[in-house]
N, C-alpha and C positions, 0 to 999 in steps of 0.2 A: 356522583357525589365525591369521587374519590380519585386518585389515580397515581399510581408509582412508578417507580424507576427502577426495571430490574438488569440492566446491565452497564457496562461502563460505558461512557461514551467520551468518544474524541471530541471534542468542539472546533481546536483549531490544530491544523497541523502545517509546517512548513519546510522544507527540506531543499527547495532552489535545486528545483530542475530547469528552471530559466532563469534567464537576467533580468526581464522586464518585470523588478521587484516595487519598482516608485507604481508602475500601474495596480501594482495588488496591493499600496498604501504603506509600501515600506520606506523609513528614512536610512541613508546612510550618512552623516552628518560629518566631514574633517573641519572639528571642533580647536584645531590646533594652529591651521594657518601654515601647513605645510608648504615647503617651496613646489611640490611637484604634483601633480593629477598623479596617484596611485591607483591603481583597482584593488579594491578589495576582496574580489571573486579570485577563486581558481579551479580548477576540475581537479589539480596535484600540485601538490611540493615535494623535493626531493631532500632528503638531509643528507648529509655527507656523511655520517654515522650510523644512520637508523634505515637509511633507506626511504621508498614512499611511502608518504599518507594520503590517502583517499579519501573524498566525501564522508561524513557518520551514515550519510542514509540519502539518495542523491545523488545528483552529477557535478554539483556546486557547493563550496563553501566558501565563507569570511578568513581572510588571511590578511594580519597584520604583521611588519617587521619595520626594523627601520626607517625603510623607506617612509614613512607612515609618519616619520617624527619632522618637525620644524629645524630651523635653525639655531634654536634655544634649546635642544635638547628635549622637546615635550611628544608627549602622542597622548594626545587625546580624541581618539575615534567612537561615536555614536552609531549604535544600529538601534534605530526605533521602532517598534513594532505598529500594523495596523491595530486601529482602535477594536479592542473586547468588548463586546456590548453584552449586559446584564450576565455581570460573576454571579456565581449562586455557590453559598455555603459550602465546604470543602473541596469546589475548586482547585486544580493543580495547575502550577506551568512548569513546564521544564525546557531547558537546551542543554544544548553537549559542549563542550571546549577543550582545548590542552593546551602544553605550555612547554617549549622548551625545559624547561624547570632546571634551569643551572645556578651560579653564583646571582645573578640579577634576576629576582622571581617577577613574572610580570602579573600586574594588579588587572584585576575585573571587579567592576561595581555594577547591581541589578539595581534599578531604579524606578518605581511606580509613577504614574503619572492620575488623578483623577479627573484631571480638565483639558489641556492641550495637550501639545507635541513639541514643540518647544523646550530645549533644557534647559529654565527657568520655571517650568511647570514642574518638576520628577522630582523625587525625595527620594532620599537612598536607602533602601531596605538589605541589603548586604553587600560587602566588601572583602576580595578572597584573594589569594595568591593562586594561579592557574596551577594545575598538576601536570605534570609528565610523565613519563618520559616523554622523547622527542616521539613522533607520529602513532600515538594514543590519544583516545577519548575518554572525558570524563564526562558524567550527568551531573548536572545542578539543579535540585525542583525547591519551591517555594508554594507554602498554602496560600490561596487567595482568600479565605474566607472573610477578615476585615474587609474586602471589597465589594462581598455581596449587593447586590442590589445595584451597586455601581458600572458602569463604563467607563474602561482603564486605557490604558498606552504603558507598556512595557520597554524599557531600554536594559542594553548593555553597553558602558562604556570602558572601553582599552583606554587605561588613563596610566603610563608612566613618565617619571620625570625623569634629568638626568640621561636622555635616552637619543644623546646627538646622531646626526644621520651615519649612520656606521661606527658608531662608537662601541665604544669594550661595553656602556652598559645595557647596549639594544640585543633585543631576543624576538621570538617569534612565540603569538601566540593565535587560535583558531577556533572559529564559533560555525556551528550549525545545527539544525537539526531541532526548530522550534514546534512547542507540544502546549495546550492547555486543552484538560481533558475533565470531567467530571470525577468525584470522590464519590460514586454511587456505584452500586454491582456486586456482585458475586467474586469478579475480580481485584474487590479492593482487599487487603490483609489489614485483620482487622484480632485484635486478642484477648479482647471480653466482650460478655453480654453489655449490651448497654442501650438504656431510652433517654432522647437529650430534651430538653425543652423545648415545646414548639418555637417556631419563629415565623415572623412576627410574632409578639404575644405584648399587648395586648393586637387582637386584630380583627378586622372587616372587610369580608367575612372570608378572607381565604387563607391558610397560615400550614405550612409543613411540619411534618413529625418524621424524625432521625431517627432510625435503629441500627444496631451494628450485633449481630452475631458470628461468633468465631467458630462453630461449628452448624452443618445441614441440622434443622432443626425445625416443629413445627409452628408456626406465629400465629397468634391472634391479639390485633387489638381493637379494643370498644373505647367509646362515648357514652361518658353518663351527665346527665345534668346535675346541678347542685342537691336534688331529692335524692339519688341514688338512682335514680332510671336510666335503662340502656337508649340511648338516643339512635345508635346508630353502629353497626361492626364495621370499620373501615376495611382489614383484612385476616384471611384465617386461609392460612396454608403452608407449604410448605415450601422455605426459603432456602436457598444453599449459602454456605458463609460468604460475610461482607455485610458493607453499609446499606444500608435502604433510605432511601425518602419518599414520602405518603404527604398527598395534598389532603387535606379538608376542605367542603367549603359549607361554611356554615348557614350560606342564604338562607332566609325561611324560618330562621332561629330568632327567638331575642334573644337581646344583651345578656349577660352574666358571667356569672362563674363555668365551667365545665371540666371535666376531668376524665383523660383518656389513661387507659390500664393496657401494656402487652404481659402479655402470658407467653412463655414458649416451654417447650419440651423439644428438648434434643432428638432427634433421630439414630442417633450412633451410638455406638457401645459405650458413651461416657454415662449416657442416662441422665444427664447437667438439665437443673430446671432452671427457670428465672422467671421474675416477673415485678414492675413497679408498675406505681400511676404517680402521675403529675398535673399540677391545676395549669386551666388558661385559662383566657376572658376574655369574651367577644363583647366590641363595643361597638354599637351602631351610632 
C-alpha cells in the first residue's frame, strides 16, 4: 500500500569521460555562425597566470574562448542536455563552470525546455555572470519542482556580445560536471519540522506525502477517513534528518474527503515534538 524514499539518489550524472556525447543525446549547438570548426572539449587549458585547469570530475570538459566567436563579435554556444523524463517534486540539477572573471565578465544563461530541443523551444530560467578566478569551479543548482511530472531538455548557453575573434573583450569561460539528483534522503539539509500537502490532491488513487525533519527522530503517520477512523498507518519508525516522500495508494477506497496526521518525537537530547494533519480528496 505504501512505499518510500529513504535515501538520495542520483538520477542523471555526466562528467564526459568520452566524446561520443551526440550518441548519449547531447547537443552541442554554434548558435553564432562562427567562421571556424572549434571543439569544444578539452582534457586541459593552461593560463598564463594561474596555471592548469583540469576536468571538475572527469577526463573532459566544455571550453569556450574566442575562438568561439563570429565575425560580428558574437558567441553564442548551446550545450543541450539529453531529455529528463518524469521530474518529481524537489528535483535538483546542477553543473560546475568558471570564468576568467576580469574587466569583460562572460554571461551564462540556463534554460528549460518542456517540448523539444531546439532553441526556440527553452525559456530562460536564469542569467549570471561566470565566477573566477582563472582555473576554478563554481556550482550552479536550480529546483525542478515546477517540472514535476514533466519531461524536460536543459541547456546552457555562452552568450557574449562584443566578443570579436581575439578581441580586448573575449575571455574564456568552462562548463562540466552535469548532476540531476532527487530532494529525498537523509542526505538532504533540511531546518524545520515540516508536512506539505499531498500531491496530487485532488487524486486517483495514488498521491505522495512530503516530510522534512531536521533532527533523527521517531515518525508516525496515519489515515483517517472523514468519521475519524484510522484507515491505514503509512509509517512509524525511526528516520534520520532530511526530506522523505511516502506514496499512498488509495485503491479500494471511495471517493472523499480523508486526512493524514504525522506525529514525531525527537530522538536526541533536544526532546522537539511535532505534529500536523492535512485534508485530501480522492475522486474516482
Amino acid at each position: 500500500m505504501f512505499s518510500d524514499s529513504f535515501s538520495q539518489n542520483i538520477k542523471f550524472e555526466e562528467t564526459f569521460d568520452s566524446l561520443d556525447v551526440e550518441a548519449r543525446g547531447w547537443i552541442l549547438l554554434n548558435n553564432d555562425g562562427s567562421m571556424g570548426d572549434y571543439p569544444a572539449f578539452t582534457e586541459a587549458f593552461t593560463f598564463t597566470n594561474t596555471g592548469l585547469l583540469n576536468a571538475q570530475k572527469g577526463r573532459y570538459f566544455i571550453h569556450y574562448d574566442a575562438l568561439n566567436a563570429n565575425d560580428v563579435g558574437v558567441i553564442d554556444q548551446w550545450v543541450i542536455t539529453p531529455r529528463f523524463t518524469n521530474i518529481e517534486k524537489f528535483d535538483k540539477f546542477s553543473f560546475w563552470c568558471g570564468a576568467v572573471d576580469n574587466e569583460f565578465k562572460d554571461s551564462l544563461r540556463v534554460l528549460v525546455s518542456t517540448s523539444g530541443n531546439a532553441v526556440a523551444d527553452f525559456a530562460e530560467i536564469d542569467r549570471f555572470k561566470a565566477s573566477g578566478p582563472s582555473g576554478t569551479w563554481h556550482e550552479k543548482s536550480y529546483d525542478l519542482s515546477e517540472y514535476a511530472g514533466k519531461n524536460i531538455y536543459i541547456a546552457v548557453n555562452y552568450l557574449m556580445k562584443d566578443a570579436g575573434v581575439l578581441g580586448a573583450n573575449s575571455d574564456n569561460v568552462w562548463i562540466d560536471h552535469f548532476i540531476v539528483e532527487s530532494g529525498f534522503g537523509p542526505d538532504i539539509e533540511v531546518n524545520n519540522f515540516e508536512l506539505l500537502q499531498n500531491y496530487p490532491n485532488p487524486f486517483n488513487p495514488l498521491t505522495e506525502i512530503v516530510f522534512s525533519i531536521p533532527e533523527n527522530a521517531n515518525v508516525s503517520i496515519k489515515i483517517y477517513d472523514i468519521a475519524g477512523r484510522e484507515v491505514q498507518q503509512l509509517i512509524n519508525g525511526i528516520y534520520s534528518s532530511g526530506r522523505y516522500n511516502v506514496s499512498w495508494n488509495a485503491a479500494g477506497l471511495s471517493s472523499g474527503s480523508y486526512f493524514y496526521t504525522i506525529s514525531v518525537t525527537s530522538v536526541t537530547n533536544s526532546g522537539a515534538n511535532y505534529s500536523d494533519t492535512k485534508q485530501m480528496i480522492l475522486i474516482k
